[in-house]
C-alpha positions in Angstrom: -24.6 -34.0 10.2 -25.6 -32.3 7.0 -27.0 -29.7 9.5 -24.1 -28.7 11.4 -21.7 -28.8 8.2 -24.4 -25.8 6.9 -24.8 -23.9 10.0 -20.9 -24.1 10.6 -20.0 -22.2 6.7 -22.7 -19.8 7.3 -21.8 -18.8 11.2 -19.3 -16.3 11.6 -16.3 -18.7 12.9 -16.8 -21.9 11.2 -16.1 -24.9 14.0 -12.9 -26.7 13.0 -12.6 -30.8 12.6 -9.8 -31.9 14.9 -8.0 -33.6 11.7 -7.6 -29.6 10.7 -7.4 -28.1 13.9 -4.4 -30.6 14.0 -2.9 -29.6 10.8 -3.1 -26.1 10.7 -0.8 -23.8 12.8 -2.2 -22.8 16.6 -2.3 -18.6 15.8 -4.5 -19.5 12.9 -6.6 -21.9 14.3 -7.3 -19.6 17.1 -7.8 -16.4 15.1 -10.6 -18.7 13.5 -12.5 -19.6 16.6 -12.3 -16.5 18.9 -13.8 -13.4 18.3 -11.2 -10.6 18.4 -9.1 -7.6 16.9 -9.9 -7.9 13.3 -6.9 -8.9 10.9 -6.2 -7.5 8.0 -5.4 -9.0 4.8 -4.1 -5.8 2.9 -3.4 -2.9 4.7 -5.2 0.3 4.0 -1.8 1.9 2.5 -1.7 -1.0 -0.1 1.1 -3.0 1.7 0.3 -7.0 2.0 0.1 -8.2 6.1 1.4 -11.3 5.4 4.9 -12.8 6.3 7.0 -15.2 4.9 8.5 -17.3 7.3 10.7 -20.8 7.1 11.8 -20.7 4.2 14.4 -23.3 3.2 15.2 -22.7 -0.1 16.8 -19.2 0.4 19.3 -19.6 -2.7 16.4 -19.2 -5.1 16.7 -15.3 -3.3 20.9 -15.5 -5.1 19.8 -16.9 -8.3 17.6 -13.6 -9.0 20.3 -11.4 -7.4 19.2 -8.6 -9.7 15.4 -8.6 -8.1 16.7 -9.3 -4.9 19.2 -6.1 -4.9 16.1 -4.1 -6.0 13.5 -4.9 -3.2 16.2 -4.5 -0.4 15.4 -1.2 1.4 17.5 2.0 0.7 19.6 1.9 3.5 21.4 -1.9 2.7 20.8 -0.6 -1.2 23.6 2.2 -0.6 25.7 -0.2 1.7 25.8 -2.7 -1.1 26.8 -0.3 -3.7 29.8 1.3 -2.0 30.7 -2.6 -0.3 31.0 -3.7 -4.4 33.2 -0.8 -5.6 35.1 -0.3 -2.7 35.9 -3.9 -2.4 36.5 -4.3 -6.7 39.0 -1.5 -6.3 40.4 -3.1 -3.3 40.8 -6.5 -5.0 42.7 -4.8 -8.2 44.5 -2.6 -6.5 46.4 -5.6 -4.6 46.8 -7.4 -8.2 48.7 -4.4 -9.4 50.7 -4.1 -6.0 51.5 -7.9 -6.4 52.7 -7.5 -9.8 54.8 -4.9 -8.8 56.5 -6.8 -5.8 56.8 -9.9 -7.8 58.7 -8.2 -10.4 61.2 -5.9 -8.5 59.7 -2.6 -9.3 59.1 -1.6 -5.8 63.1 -2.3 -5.4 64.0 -0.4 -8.3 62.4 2.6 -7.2 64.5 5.9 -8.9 66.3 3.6 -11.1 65.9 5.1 -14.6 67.2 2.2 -16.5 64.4 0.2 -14.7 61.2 -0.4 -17.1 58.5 -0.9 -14.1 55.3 -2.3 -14.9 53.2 0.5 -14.0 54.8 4.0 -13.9 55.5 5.8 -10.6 54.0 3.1 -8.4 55.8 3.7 -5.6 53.6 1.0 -2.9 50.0 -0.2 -1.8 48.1 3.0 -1.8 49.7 4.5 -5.4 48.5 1.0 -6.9 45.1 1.4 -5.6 44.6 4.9 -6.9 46.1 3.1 -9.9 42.9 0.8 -9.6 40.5 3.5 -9.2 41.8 5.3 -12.5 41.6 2.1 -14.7 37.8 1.2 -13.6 36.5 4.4 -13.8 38.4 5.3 -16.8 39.7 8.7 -15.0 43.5 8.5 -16.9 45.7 11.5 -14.3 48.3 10.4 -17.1 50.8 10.0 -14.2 50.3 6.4 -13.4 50.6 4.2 -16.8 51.1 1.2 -18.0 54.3 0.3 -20.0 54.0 -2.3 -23.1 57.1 -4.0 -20.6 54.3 -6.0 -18.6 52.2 -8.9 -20.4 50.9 -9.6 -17.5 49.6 -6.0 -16.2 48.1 -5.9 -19.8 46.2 -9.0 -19.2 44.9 -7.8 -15.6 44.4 -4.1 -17.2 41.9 -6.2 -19.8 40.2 -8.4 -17.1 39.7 -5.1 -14.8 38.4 -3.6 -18.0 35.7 -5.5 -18.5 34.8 -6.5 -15.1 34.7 -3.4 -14.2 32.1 -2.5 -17.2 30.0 -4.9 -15.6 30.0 -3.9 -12.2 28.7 -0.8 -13.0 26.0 -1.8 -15.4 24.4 -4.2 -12.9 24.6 -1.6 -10.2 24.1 1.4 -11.6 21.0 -0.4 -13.2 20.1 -1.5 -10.5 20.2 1.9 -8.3 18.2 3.5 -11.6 15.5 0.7 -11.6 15.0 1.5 -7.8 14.7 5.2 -8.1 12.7 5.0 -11.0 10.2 2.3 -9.2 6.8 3.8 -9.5 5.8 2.6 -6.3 5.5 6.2 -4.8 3.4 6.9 -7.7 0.7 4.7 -5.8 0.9 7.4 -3.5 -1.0 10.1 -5.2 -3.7 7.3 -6.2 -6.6 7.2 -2.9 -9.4 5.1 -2.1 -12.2 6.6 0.0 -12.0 6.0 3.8 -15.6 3.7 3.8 -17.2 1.7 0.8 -21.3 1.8 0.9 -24.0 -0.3 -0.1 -27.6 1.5 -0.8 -29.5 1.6 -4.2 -28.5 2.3 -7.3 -31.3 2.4 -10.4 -33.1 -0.6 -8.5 -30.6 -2.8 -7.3 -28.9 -3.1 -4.0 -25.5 -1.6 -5.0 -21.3 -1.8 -3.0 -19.8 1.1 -3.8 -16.3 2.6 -3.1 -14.8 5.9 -4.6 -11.1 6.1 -5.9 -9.4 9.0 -7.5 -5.9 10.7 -8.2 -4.5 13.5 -7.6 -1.9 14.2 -10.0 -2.7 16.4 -13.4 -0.8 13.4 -14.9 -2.9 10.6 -15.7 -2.9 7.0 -15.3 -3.1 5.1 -18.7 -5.0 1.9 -19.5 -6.1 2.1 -15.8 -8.1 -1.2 -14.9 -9.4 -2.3 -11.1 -10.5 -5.5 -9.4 -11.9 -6.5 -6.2 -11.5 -9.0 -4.0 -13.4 -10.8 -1.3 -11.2 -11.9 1.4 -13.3 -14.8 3.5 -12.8 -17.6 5.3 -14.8 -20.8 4.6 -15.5 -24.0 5.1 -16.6 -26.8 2.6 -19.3 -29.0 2.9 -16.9 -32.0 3.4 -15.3 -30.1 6.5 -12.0 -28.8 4.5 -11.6 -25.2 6.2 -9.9 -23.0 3.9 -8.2 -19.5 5.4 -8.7 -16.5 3.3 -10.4 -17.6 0.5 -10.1 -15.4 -2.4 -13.6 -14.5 -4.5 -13.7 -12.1 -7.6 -16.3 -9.3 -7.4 -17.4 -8.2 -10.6 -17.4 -4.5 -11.4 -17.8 -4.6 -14.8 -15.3 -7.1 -16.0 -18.4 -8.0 -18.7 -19.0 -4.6 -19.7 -16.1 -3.1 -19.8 -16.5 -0.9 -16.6 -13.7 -2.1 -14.8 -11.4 -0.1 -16.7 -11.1 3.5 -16.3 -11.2 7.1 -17.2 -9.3 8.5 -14.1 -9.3 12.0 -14.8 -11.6 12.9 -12.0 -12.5 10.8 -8.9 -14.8 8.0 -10.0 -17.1 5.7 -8.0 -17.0 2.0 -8.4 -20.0 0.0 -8.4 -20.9 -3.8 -7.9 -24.4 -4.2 -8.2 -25.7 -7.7 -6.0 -26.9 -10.1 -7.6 -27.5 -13.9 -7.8 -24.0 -14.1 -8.7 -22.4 -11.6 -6.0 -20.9 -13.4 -2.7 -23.5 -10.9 -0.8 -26.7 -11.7 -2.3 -27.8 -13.2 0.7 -26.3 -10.7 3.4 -28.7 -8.7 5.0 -27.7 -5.4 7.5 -27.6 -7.5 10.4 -25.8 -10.7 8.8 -23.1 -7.8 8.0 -22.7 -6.7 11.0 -21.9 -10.1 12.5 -20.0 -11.0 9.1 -16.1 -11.3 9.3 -15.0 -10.8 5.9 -12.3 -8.3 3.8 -12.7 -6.3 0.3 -9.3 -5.9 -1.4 -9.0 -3.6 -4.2 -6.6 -3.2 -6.6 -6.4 -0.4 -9.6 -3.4 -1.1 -11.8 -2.5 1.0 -14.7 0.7 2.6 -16.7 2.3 5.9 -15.4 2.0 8.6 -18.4 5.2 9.5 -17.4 7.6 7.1 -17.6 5.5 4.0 -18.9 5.7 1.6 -15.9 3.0 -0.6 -14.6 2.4 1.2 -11.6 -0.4 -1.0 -8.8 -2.1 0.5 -5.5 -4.0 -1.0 -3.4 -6.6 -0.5 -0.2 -9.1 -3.0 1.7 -12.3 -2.6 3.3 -12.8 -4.7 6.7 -16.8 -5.2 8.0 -16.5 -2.3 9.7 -15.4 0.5 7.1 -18.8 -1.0 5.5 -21.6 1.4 5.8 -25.7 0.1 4.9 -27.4 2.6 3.7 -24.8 6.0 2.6 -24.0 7.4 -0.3 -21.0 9.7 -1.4 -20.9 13.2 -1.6 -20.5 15.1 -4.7 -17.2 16.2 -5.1 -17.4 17.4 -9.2 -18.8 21.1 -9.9 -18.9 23.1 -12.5 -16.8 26.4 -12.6 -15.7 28.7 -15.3 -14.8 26.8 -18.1 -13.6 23.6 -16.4 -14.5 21.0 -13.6 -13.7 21.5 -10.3 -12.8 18.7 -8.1 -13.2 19.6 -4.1 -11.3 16.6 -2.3 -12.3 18.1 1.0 -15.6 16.5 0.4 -13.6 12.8 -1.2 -14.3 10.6 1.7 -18.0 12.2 2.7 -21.1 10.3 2.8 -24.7 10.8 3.4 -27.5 8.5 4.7 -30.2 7.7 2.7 -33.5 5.4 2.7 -31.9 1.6 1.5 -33.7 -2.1 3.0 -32.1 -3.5 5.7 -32.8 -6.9 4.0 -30.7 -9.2 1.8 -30.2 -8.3 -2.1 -31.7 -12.0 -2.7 -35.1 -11.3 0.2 -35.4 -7.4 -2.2 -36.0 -9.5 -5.3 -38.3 -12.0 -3.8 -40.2 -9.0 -2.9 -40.2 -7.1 -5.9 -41.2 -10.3 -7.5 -43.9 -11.0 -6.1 -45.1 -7.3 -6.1 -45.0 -8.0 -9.8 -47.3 -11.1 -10.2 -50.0 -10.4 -12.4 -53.6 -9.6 -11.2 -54.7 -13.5 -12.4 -52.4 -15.1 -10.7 -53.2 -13.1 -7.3 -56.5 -13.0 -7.8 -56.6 -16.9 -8.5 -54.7 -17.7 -5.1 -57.3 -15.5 -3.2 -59.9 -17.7 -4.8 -58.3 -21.1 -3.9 -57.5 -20.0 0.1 -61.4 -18.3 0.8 -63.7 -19.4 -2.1 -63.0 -23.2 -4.1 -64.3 -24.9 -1.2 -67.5 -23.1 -1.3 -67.9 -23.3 -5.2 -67.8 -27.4 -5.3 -69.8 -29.2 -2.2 -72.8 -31.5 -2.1 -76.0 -30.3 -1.8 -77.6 -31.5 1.6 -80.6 -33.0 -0.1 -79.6 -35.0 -3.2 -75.8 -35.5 -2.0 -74.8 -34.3 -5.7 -72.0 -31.5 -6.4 -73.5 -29.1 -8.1 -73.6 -25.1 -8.0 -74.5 -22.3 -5.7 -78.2 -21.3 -5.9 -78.3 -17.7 -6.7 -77.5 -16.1 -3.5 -74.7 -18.4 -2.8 -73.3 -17.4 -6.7 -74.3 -13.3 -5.5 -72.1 -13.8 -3.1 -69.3 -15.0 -4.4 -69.4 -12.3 -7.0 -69.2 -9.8 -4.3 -66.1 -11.6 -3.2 -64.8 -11.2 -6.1 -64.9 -7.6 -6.7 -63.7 -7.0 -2.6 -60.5 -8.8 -3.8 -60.1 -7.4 -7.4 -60.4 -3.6 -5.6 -57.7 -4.7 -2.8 -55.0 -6.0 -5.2 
């Protein structure tokens, strides 16, 4: 049992209980178990592939009207800004058409010894240009109020002040959308393919990201993600599990200088979720690498995020990048043409944890080498009973010659 529950989280499609088979939803059940198109997690322009579906609780979408209003797209953004005014000056302009009715004026029209509400309001259409001049606080000076009306001088007050707040939630909110700095993310790029080869030693992922504006990103800062499925050794299957890949988050390296493009490194080791992927494990491997640089436009000061993932197949063993930084007359040159280049070069096809057993053990000093030699092809032949007396005892000289030579065959081989 213990067997299976290992072989099924290290295969490429872990085999499903039925208790979760029977719990989870049928598309993701089969995405698990059949080999196919592979899905992405994050998209490679940053946008998220994933859908929100029955949801219940859609007023917690009118409670955050504000938010809600912002993320809409452009087209229902402009709808929703001429539906509010029109229909505000709509609404006011029948309030000041009813007030006018209710009190005669629109039967005393020409009558000088008349003191109408409003002032050459004649029907419907003069009190809603009426309307239009009190919100937006345009004053023609034909149309006015007389100090006749208490009640047009409360509704004047009330559209006032509504009105001051129908435009400072939607003109804020149009200026919050045209100022989003998501088209900043835009100018930031990710190279087409992230690498693994060596890097001072170690067996190294590597990815290049740079920007292409003169105007910088400030307090820029990345992280990487490792998008896997997985199952647990008691048989709980978890969909897209998320594990943090250091790039530096110790030293400091994750945050960056992005004046020119930069490459990011995570070197494998014992505590990388690929210290025990080999070439061909890779190849077999299902798996995603999100990555996400976050940092303040210069600007305008907003937190500004892209984003870009890295399916098995956008992996390349064994490549580096190409330079893209030369140096001209007085200042660096960055060639872009050259951004998402890569080169082969010499890297093992073994796991990052099968390299250090290797380099360990071509490391061992000469004693302890020298000693094993001695206990597979010699010990047995140092301690034995002599066929005479039956007593352990040494070689006789030849035997002890012998052995020497041995000796020095070994010592000149390691």
């Amino acid at each position: 049992m213990e067997q299976d529950v290992e072989s099924s989280v290290t295969s490429r499609q872990p085999k499903l209980p039925k208790q979760v088979r029977e719990g989870l939803p049928k598309q993701l059940v089969d995405s698990s178990q059949t080999r196919g198109k592979t899905q992405r997690y994050v998209r490679k322009d940053g946008k998220c592939n994933v859908h929100h579906g029955n949801v219940r609780e859609t007023y917690r979408y009118f409670i955050d009207i504000f938010t809600t209003l912002v993320d809409l797209k452009w087209r229902f953004n402009l709808f929703i800004f001429i539906l509010v005014y029109t229909v505000t000056w709509l609404f006011f302009g029948f309030m000041w058409w009813l007030i006018a009715y209710l009190r005669g004026d629109l039967d005393h029209l020409g009558d000088n010894e008349w003191t109408p509400c409003v002032n050459n309001l004649h029907n419907f259409v003069s009190a809603f240009l009426f309307s239009i001049e009190t919100e937006t606080t345009i004053g023609y000076g034909y149309r006015v109020i007389t100090d006749k009306c208490p009640e047009g001088i409360l509704l004047l007050l009330i559209q006032s002040v509504l009105g001051s707040i129908v435009n400072a939630f939607m003109v804020g909110c149009m200026f919050v959308k045209i100022s989003q700095p998501k088209k900043r993310a835009e100018t930031l790029v990710f190279s087409t393919n992230a690498v693994i080869s060596m890097r001072d030693g170690r067996l190294c992922l590597m990815f290049r990201v740079g920007d292409l504006r003169n105007s910088h990103i400030v307090e820029a800062s990345i992280r990487v993600k490792l998008i896997k499925s997985k199952q647990t050794k008691e048989g709980e299957f978890i969909p897209l599990n998320q594990t943090d890949i250091n790039v530096g988050y110790d030293t400091g390296d994750d945050r960056l200088f992005l004046v020119s493009p930069l490459i990011i490194c995570h070197e494998i080791n014992q505590h990388s979720p690929f210290w025990e992927i080999s070439k061909a494990s890779m190849d077999k491997d299902e798996l995603e690498i999100v990555i996400i640089l976050e940092g303040m436009v210069e600007a305008t000061g907003m937190t500004c995020q892209a984003r870009s993932s890295y399916v098995t197949s956008e992996i390349k063993w064994g490549y580096r990048f190409t330079p893209v930084l030369t140096l001209e007359d007085g200042f660096y040159e960055v060639d872009y043409n050259s951004f998402h280049e890569v080169y082969e070069t010499n890297t093992p096809t073994c796991s990052a944890r099968e390299l250090a057993e290797m380099t360990a053990c071509a490391q061992l000093p000469l004693s302890w080498s020298l000693a094993s030699k001695l206990n597979q092809h010699t010990m047995l032949d140092v301690v034995k009973l002599q066929p005479d007396t039956g007593v352990r005892g040494s070689h006789n000289a030849e035997d002890q010659t012998e052995m020497n030579g041995d000796i020095t065959n070994v010592e000149s081989k390691l």
